[in-house]
C-alpha positions in Angstrom: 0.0 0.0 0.0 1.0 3.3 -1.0 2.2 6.3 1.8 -0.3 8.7 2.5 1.7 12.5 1.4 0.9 15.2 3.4 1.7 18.4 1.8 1.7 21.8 3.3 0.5 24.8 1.4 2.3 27.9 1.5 6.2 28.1 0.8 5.6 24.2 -0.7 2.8 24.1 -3.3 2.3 27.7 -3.5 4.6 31.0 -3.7 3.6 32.7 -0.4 4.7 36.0 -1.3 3.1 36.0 -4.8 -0.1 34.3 -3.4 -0.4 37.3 -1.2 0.2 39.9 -4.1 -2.9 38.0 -5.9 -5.1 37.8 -3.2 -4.5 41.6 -2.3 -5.4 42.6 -6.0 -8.6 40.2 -6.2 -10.3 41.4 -2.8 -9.6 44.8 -4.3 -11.3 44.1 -7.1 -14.5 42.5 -5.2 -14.3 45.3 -2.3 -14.4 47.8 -5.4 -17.3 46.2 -7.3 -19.6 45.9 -4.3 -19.3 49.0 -2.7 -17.4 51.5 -5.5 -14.4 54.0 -4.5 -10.9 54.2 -5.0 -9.0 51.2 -5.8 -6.0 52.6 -4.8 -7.6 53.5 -1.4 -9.2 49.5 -1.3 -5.8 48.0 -2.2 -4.1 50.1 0.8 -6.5 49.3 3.2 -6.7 45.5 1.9 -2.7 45.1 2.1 -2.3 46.5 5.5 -5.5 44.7 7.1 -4.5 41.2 5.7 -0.6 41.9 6.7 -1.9 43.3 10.4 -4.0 40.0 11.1 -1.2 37.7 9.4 1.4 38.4 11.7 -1.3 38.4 14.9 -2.4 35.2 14.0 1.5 34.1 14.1 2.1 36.2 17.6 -0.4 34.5 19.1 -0.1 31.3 18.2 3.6 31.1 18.8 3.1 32.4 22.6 -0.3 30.0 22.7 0.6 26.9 20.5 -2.1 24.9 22.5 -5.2 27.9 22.5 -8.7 26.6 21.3 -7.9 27.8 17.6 -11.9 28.6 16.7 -12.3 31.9 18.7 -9.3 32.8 18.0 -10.0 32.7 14.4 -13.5 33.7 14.8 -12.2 37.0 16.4 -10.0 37.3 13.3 -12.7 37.0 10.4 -14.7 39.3 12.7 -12.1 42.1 12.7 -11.5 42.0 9.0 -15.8 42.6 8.5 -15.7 45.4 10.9 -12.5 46.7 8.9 -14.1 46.8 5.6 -17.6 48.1 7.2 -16.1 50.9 8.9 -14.2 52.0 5.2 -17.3 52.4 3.6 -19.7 53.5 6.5 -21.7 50.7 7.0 -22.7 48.7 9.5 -21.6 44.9 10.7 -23.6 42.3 9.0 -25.5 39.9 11.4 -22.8 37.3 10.4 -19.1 39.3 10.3 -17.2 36.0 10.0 -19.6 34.4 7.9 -19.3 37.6 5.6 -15.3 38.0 5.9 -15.1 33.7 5.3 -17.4 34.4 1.8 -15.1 37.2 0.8 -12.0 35.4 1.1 -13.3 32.1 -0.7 -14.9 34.7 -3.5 -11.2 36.1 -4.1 -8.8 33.2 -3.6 -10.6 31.3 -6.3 -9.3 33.8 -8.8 -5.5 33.1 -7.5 -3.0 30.5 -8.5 0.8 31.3 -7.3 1.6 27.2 -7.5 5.1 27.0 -7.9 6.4 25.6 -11.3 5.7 22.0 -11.9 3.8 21.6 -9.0 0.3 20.9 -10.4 1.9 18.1 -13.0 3.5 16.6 -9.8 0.1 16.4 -8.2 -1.7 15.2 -11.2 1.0 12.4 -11.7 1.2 11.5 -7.9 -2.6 11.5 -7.6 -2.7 8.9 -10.9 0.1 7.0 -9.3 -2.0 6.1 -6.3 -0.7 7.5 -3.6 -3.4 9.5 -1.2 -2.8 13.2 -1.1 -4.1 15.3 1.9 -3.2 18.8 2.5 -1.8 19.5 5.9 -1.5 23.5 6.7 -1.2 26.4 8.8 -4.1 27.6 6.4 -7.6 26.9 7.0 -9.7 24.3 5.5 -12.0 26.7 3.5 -9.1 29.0 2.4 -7.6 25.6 1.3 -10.1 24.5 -0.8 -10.5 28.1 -2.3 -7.4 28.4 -3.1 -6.8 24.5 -4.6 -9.9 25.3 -6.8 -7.9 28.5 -7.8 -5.4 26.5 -8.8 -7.3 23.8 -10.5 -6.6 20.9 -8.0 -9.1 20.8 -5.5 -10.1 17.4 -6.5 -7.0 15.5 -5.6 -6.8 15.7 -1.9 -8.4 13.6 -0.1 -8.6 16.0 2.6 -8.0 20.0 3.2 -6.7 19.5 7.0 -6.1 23.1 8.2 -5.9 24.0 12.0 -9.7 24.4 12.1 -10.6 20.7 11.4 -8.7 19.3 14.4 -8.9 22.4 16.6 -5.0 22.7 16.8 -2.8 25.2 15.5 0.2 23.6 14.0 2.4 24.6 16.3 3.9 21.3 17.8 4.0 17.7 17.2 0.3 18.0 18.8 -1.1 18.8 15.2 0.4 16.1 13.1 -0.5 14.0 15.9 -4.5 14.6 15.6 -4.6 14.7 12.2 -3.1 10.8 11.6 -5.7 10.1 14.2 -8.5 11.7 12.7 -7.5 9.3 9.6 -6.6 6.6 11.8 -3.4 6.4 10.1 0.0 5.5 11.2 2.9 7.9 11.6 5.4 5.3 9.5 2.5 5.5 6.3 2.6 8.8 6.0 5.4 11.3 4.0 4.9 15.0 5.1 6.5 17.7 2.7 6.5 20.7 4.1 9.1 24.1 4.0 9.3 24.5 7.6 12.0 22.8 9.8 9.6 22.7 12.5 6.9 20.6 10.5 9.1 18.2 9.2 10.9 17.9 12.4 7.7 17.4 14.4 6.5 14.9 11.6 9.7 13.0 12.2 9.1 12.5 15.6 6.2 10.9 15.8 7.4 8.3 13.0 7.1 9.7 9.4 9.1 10.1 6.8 9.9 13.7 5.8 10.6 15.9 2.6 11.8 19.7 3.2 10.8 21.7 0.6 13.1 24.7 -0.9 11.3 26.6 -3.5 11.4 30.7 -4.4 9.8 32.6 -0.9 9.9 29.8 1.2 11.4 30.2 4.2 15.8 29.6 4.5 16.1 26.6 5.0 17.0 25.5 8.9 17.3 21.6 9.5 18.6 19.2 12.0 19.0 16.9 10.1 21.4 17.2 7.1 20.7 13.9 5.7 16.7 14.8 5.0 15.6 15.4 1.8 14.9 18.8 0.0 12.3 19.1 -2.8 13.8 22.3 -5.0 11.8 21.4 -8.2 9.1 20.7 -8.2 9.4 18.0 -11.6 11.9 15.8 -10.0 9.6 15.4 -6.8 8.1 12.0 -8.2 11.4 10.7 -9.0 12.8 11.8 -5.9 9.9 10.4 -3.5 10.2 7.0 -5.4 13.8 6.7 -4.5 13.1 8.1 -0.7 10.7 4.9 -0.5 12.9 2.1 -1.8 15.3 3.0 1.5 
């Protein structure tokens, strides 16, 4: 039976950096169409709402890597509503995160910043046989927004972001609940992800590991020299078919 590949998102199957750009431009565009004004003044406000909440979402976390993730988040999407309302004089809607959730979906499925020859490698891994699930710091529903952007949502099996097992991933604790919510062992599973910390984490509880190295993912940090590093994204099948004959 084939391994089960667990891929992270961002800095792996996508270009963070130029994801970002996109999804700046394509909430501009739907803030712009809904409620008319400046684009300039909807891209400025967009940038530096989405860059503000990023890195509290990453302050937090860090200092709290075992918080209940859901109000958390909730708290998050709620902010970003009352960010937009206030910019154009309105009011809340009764349902701020359900209205800052629909936004993002709406936007991300007009991005794709997949790294070059990731989507073949998918395609090609997927008709291999081998189960793909996504395992990210991103959640579920911006997950399968942004795999439908980029024309792939139908090959994992699953979208595991933090808000499906109620975990930021943080610590071993996330890989942890997501092999049991598949009720999958730790040695069938292959986890290829950018940062140290995830594939080290992985590691420990048993899996094999792939750190990936692509443009705007982070420099790479490992403790283990003898790991291996995806850098292209072609050569990944190859590669993982030579990490599983050891």
């Amino acid at each position: 039976m084939k391994p089960t590949l667990f891929f992270d998102f961002d800095g792996t199957l996508s270009d963070p950096v130029l994801l970002f750009e996109h999804y700046v431009v394509a909430l501009t565009g739907e803030f712009k169409e809904a409620h008319g004004g400046s684009g300039e003044a909807w891209y400025s406000l967009t940038r530096k709402m989405l860059w503000e909440l990023t890195q509290d979402f990453a302050d937090y976390f860090s200092a709290n890597p075992f918080a209940d993730y859901h109000p958390y988040m909730n708290s998050l999407y709620a902010r970003s509503a009352q960010v937009v309302c206030e910019h154009i004089g309105s009011t809340l809607p009764s349902d701020p995160v359900g209205f800052a959730r629909a936004m993002q979906a709406v936007a991300l499925r007009k991005c794709n910043a997949f790294y070059d020859g990731a989507t073949e490698a998918l395609a090609l891994l997927h008709q291999q046989g081998y189960p793909i699930v996504m395992a990210s710091g991103q959640e579920s529903g911006f997950l399968q927004a942004a795999l439908e952007g980029a024309g792939v949502v139908h090959i994992p099996q699953g979208w595991f972001g933090p808000d499906l097992i109620n975990c930021a991933k943080e610590s071993t604790r996330y890989f942890e609940r997501i092999f049991e919510a598949l009720q999958i062992s730790p040695a069938s599973a292959v986890v290829i992800d950018d940062l140290a910390p995830a594939v080290l984490w992985a590691e420990e509880l048993g899996a094999k590991a792939v750190q990936a190295q692509l443009a705007n993912s982070q420099p790479r940090e490992t403790s283990n020299p003898n790991r291996p590093v995806l850098t292209c994204w072609h050569d990944f099948p190859l590669q993982l078919e030579r990490l599983l004959e050891k």
